[in-house]
Biopython code that builds the backbone (N, CA, C, O; Angstrom):
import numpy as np
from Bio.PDB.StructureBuilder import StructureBuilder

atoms = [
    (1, "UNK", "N", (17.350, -47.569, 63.422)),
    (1, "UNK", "CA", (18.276, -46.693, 62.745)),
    (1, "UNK", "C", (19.676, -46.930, 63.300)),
    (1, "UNK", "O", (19.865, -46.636, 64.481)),
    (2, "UNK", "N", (20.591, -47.385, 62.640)),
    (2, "UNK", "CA", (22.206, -47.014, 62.879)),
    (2, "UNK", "C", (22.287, -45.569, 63.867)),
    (2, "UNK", "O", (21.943, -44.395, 63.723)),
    (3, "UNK", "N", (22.825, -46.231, 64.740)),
    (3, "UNK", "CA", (23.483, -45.084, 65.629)),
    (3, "UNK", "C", (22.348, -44.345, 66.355)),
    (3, "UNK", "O", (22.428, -43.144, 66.614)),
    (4, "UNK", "N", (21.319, -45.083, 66.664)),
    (4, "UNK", "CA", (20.542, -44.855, 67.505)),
    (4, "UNK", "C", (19.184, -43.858, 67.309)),
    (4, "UNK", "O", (19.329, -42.811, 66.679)),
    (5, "UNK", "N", (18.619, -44.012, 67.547)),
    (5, "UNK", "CA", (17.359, -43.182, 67.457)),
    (5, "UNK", "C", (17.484, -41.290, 66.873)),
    (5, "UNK", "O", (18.163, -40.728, 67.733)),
    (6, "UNK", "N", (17.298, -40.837, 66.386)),
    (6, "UNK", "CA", (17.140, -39.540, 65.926)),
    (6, "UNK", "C", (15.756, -39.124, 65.795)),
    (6, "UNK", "O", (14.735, -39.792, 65.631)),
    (7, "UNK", "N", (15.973, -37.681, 65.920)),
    (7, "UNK", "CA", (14.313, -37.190, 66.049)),
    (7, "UNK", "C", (14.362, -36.228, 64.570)),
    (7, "UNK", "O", (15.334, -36.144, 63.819)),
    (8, "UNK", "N", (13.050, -35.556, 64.402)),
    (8, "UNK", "CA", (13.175, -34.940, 63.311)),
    (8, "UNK", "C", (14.442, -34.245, 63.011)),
    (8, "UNK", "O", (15.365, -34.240, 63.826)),
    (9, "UNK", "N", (14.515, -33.640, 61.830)),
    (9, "UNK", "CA", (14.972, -32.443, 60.734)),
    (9, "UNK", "C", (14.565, -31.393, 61.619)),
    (9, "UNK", "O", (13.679, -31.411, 62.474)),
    (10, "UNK", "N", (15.754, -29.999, 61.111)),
    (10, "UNK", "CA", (14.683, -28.337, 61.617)),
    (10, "UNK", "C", (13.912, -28.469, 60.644)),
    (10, "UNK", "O", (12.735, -28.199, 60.887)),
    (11, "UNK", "N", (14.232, -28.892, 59.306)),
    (11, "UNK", "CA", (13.286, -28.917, 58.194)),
    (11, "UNK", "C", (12.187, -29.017, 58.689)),
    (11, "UNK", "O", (11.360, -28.121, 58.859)),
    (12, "UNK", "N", (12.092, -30.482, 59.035)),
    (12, "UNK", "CA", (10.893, -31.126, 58.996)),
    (12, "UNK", "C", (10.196, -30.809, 60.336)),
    (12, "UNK", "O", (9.084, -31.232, 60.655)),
    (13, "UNK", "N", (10.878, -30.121, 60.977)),
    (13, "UNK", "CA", (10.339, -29.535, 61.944)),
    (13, "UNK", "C", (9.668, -27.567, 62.102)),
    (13, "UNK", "O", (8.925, -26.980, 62.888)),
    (14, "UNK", "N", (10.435, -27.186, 60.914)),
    (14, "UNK", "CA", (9.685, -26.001, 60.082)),
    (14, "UNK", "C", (8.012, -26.568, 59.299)),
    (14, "UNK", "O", (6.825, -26.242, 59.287)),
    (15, "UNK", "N", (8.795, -27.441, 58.818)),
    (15, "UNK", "CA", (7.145, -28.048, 58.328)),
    (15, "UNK", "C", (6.366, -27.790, 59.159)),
    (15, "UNK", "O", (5.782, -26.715, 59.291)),
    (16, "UNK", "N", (6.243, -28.936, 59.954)),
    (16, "UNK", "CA", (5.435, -28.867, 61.127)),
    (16, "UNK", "C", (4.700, -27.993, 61.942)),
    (16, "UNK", "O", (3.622, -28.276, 62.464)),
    (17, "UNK", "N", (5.448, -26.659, 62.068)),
    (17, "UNK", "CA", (5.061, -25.372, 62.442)),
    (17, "UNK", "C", (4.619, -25.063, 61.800)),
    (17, "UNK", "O", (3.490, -24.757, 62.183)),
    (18, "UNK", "N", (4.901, -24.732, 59.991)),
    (18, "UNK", "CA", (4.138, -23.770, 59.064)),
    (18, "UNK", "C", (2.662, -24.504, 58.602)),
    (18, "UNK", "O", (1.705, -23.872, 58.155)),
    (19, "UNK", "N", (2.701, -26.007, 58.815)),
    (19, "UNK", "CA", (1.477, -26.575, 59.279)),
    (19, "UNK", "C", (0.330, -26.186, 60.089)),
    (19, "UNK", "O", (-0.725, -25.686, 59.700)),
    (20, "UNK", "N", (0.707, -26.503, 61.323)),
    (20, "UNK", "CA", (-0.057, -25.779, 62.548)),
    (20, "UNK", "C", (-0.244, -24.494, 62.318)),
    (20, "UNK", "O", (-1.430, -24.209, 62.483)),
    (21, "UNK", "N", (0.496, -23.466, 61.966)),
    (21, "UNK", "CA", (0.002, -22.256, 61.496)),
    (21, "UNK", "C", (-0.845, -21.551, 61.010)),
    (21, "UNK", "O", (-1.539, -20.577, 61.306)),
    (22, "UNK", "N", (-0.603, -22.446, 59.933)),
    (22, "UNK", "CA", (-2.047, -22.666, 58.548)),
    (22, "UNK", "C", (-2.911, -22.781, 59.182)),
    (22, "UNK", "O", (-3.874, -22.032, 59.347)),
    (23, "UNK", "N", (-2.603, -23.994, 59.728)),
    (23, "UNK", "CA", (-4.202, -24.265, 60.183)),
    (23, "UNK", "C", (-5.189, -23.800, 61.471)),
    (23, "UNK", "O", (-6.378, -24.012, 61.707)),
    (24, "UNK", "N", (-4.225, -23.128, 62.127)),
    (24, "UNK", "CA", (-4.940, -21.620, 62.420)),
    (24, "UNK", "C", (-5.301, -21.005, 62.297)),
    (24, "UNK", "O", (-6.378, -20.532, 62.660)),
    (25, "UNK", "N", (-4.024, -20.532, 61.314)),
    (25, "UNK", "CA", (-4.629, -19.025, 60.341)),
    (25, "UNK", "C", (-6.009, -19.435, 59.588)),
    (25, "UNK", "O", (-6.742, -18.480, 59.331)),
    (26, "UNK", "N", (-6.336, -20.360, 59.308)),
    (26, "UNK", "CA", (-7.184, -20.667, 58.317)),
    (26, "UNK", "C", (-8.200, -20.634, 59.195)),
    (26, "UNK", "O", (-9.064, -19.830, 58.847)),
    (27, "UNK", "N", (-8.424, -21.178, 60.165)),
    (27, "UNK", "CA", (-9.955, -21.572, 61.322)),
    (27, "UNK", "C", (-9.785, -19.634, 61.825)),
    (27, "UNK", "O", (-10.788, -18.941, 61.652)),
    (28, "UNK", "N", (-8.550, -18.993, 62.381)),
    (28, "UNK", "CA", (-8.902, -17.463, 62.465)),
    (28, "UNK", "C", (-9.294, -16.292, 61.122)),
    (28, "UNK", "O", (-9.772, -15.158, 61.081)),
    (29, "UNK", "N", (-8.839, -17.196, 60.206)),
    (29, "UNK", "CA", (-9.111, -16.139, 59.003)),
    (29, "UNK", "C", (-11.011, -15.980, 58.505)),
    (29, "UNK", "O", (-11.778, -15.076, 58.174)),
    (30, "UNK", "N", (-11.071, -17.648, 58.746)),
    (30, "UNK", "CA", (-12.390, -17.992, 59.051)),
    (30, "UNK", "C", (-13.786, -17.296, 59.509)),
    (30, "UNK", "O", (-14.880, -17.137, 58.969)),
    (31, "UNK", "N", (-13.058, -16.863, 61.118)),
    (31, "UNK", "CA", (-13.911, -16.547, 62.256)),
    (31, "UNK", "C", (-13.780, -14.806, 61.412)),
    (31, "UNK", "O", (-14.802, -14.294, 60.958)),
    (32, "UNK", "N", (-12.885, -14.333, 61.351)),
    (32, "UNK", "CA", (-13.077, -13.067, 61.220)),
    (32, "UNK", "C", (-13.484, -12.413, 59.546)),
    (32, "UNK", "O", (-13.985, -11.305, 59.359)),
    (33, "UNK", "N", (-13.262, -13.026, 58.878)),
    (33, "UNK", "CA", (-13.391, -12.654, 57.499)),
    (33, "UNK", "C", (-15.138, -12.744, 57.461)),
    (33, "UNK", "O", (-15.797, -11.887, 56.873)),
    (34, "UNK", "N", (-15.784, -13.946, 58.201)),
    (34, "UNK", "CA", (-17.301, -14.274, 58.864)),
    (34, "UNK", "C", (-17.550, -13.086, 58.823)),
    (34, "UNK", "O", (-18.090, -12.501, 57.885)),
    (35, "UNK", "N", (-17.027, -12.431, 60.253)),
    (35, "UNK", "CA", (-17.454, -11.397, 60.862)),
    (35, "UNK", "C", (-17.408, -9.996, 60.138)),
    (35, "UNK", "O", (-18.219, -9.070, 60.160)),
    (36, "UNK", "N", (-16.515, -10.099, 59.659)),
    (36, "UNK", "CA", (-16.539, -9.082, 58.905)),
    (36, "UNK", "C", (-17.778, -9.099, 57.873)),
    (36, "UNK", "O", (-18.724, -8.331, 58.048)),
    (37, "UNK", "N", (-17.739, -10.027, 56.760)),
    (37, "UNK", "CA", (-18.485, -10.317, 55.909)),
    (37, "UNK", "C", (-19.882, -9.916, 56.469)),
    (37, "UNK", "O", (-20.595, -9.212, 55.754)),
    (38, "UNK", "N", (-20.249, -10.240, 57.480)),
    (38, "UNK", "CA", (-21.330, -10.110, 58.533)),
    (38, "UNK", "C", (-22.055, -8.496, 58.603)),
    (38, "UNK", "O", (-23.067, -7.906, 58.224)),
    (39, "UNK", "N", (-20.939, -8.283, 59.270)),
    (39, "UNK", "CA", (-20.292, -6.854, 59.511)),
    (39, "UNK", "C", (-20.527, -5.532, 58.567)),
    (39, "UNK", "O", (-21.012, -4.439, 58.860)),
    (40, "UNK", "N", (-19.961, -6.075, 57.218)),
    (40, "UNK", "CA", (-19.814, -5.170, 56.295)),
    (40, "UNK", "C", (-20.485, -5.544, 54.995)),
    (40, "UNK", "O", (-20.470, -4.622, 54.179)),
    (41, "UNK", "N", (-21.031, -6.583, 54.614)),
    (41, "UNK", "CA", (-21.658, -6.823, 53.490)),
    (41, "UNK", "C", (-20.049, -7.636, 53.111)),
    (41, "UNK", "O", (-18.972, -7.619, 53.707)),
    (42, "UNK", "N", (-20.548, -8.373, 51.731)),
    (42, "UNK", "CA", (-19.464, -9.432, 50.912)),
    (42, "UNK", "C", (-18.390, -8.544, 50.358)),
    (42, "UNK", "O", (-17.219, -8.891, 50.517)),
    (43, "UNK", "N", (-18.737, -7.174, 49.577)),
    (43, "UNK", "CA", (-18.231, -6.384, 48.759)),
    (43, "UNK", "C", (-18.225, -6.877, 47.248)),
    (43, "UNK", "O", (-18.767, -7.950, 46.980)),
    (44, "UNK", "N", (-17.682, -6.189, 46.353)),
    (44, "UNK", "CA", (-18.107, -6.455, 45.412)),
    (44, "UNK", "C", (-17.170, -7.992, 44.629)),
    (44, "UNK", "O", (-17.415, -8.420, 43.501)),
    (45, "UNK", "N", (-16.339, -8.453, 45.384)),
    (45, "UNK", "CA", (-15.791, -9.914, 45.189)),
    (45, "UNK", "C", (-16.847, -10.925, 45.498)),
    (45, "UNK", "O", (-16.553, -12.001, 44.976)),
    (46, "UNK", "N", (-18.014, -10.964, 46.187)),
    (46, "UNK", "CA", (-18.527, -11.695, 46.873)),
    (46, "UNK", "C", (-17.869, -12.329, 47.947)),
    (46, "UNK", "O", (-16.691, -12.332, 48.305)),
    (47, "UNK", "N", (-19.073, -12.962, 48.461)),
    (47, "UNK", "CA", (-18.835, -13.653, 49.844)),
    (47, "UNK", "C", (-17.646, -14.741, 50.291)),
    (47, "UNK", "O", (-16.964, -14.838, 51.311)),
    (48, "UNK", "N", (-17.722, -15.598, 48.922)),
    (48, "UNK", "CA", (-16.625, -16.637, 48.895)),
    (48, "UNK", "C", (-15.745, -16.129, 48.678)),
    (48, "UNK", "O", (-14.950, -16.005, 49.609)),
    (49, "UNK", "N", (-15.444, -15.641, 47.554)),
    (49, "UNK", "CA", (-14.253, -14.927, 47.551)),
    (49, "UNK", "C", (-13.776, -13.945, 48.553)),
    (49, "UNK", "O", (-12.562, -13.763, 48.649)),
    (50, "UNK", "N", (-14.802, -13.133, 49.495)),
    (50, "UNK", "CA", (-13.715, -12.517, 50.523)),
    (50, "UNK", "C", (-13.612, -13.130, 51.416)),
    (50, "UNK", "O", (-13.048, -12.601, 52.374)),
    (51, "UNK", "N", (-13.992, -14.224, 51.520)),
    (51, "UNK", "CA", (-13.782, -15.044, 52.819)),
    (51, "UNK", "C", (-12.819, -15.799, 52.502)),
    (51, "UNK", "O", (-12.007, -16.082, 53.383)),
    (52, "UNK", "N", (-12.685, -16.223, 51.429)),
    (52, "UNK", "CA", (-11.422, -17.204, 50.927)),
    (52, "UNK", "C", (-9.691, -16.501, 51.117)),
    (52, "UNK", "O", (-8.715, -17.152, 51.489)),
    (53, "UNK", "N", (-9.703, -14.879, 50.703)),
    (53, "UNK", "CA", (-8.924, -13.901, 51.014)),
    (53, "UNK", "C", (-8.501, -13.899, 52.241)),
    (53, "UNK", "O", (-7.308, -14.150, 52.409)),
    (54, "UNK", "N", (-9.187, -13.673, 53.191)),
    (54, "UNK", "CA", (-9.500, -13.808, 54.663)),
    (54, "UNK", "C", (-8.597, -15.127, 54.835)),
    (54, "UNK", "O", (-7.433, -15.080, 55.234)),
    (55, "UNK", "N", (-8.995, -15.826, 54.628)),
    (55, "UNK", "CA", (-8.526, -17.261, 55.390)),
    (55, "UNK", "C", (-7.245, -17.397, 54.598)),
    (55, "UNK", "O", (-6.176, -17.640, 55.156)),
    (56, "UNK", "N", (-7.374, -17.221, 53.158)),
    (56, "UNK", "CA", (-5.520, -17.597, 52.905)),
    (56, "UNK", "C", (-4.624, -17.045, 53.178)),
    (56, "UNK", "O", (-3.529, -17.584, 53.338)),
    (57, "UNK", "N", (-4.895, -15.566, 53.332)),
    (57, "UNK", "CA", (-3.796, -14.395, 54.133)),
    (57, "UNK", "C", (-4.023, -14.465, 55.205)),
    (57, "UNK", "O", (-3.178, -13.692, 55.658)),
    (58, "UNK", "N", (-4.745, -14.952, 56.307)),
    (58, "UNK", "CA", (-4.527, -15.276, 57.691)),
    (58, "UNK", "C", (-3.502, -16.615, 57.432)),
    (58, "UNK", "O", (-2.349, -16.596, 57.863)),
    (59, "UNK", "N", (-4.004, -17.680, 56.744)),
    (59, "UNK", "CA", (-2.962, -19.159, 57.060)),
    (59, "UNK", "C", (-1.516, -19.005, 56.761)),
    (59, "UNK", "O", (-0.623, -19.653, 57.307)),
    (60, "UNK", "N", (-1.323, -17.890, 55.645)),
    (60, "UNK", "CA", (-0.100, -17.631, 55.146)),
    (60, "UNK", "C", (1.088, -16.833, 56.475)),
    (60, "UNK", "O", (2.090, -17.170, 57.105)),
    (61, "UNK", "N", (0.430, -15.951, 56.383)),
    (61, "UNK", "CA", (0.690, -15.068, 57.660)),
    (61, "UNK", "C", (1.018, -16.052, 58.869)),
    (61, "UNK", "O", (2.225, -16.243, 59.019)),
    (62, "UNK", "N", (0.144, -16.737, 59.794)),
    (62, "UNK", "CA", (0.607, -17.590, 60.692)),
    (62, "UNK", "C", (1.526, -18.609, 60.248)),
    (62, "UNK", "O", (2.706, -18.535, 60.591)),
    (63, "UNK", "N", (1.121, -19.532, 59.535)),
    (63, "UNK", "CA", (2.133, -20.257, 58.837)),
    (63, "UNK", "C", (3.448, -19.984, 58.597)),
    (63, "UNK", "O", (4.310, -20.862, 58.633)),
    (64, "UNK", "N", (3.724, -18.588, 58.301)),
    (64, "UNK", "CA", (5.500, -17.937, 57.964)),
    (64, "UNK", "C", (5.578, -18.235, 58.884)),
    (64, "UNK", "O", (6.241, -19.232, 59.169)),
    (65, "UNK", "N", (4.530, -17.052, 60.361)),
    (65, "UNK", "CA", (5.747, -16.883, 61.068)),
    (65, "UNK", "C", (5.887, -18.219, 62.506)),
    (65, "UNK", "O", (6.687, -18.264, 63.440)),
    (66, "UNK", "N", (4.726, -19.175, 62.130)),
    (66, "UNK", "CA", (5.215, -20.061, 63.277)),
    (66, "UNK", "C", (6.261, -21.211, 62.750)),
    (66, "UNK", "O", (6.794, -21.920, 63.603)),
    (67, "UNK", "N", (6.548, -21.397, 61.451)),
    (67, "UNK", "CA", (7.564, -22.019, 61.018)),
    (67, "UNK", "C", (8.677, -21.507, 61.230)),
    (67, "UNK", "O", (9.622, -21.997, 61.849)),
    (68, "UNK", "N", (8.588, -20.347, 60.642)),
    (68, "UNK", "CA", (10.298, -19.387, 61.271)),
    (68, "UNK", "C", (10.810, -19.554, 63.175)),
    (68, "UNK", "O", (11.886, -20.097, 63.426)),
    (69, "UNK", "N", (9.978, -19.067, 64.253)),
    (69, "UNK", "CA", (9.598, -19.748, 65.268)),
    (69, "UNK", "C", (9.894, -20.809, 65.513)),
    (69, "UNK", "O", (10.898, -20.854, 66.224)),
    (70, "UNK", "N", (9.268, -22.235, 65.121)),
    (70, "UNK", "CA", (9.707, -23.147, 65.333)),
    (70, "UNK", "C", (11.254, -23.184, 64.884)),
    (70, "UNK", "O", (12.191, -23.190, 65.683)),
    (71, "UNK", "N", (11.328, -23.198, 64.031)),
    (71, "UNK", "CA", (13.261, -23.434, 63.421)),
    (71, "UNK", "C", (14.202, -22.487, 65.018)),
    (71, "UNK", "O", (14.967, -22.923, 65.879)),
    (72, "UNK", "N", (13.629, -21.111, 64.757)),
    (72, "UNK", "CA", (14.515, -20.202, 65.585)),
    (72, "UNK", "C", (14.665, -21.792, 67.237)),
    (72, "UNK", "O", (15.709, -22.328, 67.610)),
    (73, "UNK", "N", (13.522, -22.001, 67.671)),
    (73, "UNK", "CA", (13.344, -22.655, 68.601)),
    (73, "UNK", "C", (14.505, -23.894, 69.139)),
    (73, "UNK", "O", (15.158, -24.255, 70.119)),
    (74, "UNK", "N", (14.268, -24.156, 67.989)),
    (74, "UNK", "CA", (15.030, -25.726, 68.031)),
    (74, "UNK", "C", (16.136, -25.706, 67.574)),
    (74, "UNK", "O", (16.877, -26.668, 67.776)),
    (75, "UNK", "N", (16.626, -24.445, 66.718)),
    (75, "UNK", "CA", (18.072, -24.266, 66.468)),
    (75, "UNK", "C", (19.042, -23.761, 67.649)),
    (75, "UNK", "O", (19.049, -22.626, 68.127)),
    (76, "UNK", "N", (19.795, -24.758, 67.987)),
    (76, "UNK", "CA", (20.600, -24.293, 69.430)),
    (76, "UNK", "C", (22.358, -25.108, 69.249)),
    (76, "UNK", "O", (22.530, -26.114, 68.560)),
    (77, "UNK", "N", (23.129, -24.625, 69.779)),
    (77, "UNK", "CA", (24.346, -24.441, 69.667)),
    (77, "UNK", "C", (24.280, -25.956, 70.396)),
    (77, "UNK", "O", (23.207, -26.397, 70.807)),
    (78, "UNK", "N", (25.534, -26.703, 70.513)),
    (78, "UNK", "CA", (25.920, -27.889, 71.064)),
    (78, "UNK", "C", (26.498, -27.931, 72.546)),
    (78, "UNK", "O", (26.391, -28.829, 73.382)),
    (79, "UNK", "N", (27.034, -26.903, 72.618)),
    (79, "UNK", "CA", (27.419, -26.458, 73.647)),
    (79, "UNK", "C", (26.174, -26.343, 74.868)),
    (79, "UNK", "O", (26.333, -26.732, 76.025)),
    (80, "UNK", "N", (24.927, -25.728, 74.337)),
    (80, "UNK", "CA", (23.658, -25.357, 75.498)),
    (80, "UNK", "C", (23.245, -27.158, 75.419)),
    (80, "UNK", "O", (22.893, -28.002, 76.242)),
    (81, "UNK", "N", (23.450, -27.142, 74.328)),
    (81, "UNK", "CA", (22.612, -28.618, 74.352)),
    (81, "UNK", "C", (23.190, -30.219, 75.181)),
    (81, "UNK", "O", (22.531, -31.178, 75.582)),
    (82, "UNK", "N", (24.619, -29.967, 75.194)),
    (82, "UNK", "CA", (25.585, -30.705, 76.495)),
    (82, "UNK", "C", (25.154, -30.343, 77.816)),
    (82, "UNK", "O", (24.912, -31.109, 78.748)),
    (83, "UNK", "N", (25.073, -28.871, 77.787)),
    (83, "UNK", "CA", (24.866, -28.389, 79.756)),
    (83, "UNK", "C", (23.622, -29.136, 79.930)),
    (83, "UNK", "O", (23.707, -30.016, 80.787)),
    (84, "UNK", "N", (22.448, -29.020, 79.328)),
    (84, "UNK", "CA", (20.919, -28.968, 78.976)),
    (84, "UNK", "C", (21.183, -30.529, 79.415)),
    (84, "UNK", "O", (20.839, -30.863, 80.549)),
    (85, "UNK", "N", (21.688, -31.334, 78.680)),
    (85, "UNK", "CA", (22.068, -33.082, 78.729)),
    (85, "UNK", "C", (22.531, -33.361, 80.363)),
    (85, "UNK", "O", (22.006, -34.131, 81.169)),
    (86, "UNK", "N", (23.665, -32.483, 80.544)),
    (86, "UNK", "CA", (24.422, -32.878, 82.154)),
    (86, "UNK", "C", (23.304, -32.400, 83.185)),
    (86, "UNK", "O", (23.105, -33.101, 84.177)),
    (87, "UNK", "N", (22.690, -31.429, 83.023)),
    (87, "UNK", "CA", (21.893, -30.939, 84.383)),
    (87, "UNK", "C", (20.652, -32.231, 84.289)),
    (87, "UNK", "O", (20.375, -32.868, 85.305)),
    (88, "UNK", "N", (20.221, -32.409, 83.455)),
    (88, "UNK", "CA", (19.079, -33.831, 82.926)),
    (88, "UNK", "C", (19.630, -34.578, 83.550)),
    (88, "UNK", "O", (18.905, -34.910, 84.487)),
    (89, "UNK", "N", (20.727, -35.156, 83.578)),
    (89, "UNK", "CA", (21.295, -36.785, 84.040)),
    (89, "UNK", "C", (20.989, -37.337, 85.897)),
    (89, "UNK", "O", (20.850, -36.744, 86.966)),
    (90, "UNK", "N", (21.001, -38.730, 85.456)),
    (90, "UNK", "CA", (20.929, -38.969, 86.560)),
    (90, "UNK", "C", (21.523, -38.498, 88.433)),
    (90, "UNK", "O", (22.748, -38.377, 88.416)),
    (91, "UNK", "N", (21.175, -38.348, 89.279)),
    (91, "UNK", "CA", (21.724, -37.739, 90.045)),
    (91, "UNK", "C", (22.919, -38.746, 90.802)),
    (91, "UNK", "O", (22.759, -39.966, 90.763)),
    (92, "UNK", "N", (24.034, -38.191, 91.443)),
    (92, "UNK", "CA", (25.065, -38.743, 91.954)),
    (92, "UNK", "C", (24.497, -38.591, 93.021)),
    (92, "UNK", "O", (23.801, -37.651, 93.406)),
    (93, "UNK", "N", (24.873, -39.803, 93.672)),
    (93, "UNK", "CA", (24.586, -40.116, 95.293)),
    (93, "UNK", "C", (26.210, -40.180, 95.933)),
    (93, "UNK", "O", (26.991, -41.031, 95.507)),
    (94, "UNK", "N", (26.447, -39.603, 96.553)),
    (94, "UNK", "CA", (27.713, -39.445, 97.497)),
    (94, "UNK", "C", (27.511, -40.504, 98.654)),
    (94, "UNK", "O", (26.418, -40.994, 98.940)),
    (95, "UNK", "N", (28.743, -40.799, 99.300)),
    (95, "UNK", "CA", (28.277, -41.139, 100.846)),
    (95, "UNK", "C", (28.529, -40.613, 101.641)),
    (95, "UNK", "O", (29.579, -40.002, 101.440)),
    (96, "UNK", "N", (27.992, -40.409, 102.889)),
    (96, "UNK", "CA", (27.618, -39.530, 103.840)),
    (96, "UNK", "C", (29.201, -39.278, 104.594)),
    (96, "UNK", "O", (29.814, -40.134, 105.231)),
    (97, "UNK", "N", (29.499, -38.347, 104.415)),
    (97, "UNK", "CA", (31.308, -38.366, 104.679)),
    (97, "UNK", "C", (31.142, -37.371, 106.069)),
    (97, "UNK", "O", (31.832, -37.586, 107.066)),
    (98, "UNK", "N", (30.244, -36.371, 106.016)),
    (98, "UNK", "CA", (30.386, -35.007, 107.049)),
    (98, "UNK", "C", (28.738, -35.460, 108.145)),
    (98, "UNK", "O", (27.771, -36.180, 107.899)),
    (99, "UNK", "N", (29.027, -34.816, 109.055)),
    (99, "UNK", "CA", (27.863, -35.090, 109.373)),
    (99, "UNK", "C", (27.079, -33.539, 110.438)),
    (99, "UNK", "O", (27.215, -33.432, 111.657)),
    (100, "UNK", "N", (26.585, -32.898, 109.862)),
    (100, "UNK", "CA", (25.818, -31.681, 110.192)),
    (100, "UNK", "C", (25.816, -31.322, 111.345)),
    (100, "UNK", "O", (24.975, -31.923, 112.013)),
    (101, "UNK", "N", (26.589, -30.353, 112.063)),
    (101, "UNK", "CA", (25.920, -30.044, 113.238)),
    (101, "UNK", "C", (24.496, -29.528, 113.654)),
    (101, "UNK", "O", (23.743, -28.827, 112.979)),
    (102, "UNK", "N", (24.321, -29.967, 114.754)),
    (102, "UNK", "CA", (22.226, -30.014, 115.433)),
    (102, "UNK", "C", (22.678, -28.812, 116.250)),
    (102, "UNK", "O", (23.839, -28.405, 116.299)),
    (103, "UNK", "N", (21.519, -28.232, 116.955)),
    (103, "UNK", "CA", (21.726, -27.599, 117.802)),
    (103, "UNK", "C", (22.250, -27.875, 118.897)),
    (103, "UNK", "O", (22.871, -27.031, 119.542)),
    (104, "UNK", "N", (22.120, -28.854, 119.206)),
    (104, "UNK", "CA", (22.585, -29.311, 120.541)),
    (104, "UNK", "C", (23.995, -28.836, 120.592)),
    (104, "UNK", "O", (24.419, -28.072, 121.458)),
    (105, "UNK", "N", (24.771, -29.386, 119.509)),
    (105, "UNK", "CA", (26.302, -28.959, 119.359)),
    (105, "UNK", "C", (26.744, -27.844, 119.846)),
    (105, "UNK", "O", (27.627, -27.686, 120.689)),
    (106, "UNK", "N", (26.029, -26.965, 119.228)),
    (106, "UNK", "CA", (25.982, -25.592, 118.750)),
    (106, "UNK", "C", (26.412, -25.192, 119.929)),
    (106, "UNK", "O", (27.540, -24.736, 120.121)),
    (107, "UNK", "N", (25.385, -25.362, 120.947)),
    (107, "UNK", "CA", (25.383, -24.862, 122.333)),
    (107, "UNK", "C", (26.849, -25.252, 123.037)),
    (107, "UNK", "O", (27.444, -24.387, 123.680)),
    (108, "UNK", "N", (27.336, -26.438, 122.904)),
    (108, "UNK", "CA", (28.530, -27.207, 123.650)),
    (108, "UNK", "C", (29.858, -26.324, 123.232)),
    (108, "UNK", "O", (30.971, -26.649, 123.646)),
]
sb = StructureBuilder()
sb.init_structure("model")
sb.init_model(0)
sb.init_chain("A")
sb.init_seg("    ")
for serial, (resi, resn, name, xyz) in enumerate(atoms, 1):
    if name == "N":
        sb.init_residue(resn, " ", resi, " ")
    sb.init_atom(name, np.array(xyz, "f"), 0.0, 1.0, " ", f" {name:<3s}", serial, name[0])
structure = sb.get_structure()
């Protein structure tokens, strides 16, 4: 790439979150809509259908809010993101200009 390497989009980095979300929500909507179903009988939707309920309003639900999350995350001012850069950088080595007093000194 011109001008050097770049990493994702927030976009595409909202994606990403409301991804993973889902697919949480979906394996927790899963486990508990089970349990419930278990629990309480199907009701009168049946089984698939309340389990399907279960899992798409759990994936939806996680999905918003770990996409929103992610964005909030990675959206940061330029300013934090310079300090963030300088404290990262390599360290300066000085040369040894002073030289510590020991105890021995101390005493003299």
């Amino acid at each position: 790439m011109p001008g050097g390497g770049h990493g994702p989009s927030t976009f595409d980095k909202m994606k990403m979150g409301g991804m993973m979300g889902g697919s949480v929500g979906l394996i927790i909507g899963f486990i508990f809509g089970f349990t419930n179903i278990v629990r309480f009988g199907p009701g009168p939707n049946g089984m698939l259908r309340t389990l399907g309920q279960y899992m798409v309003g759990s994936a939806a639900t996680f999905g918003f809010f770990m996409s929103i999350g992610t964005a909030i995350r990675t959206d940061s001012s330029p300013i934090i993101t310079a300090a963030f850069a300088r404290t990262h950088g390599r360290p300066i080595i000085l040369p040894r200009q002073h030289q510590f007093p020991t105890a021995r000194d101390e005493k003299n």
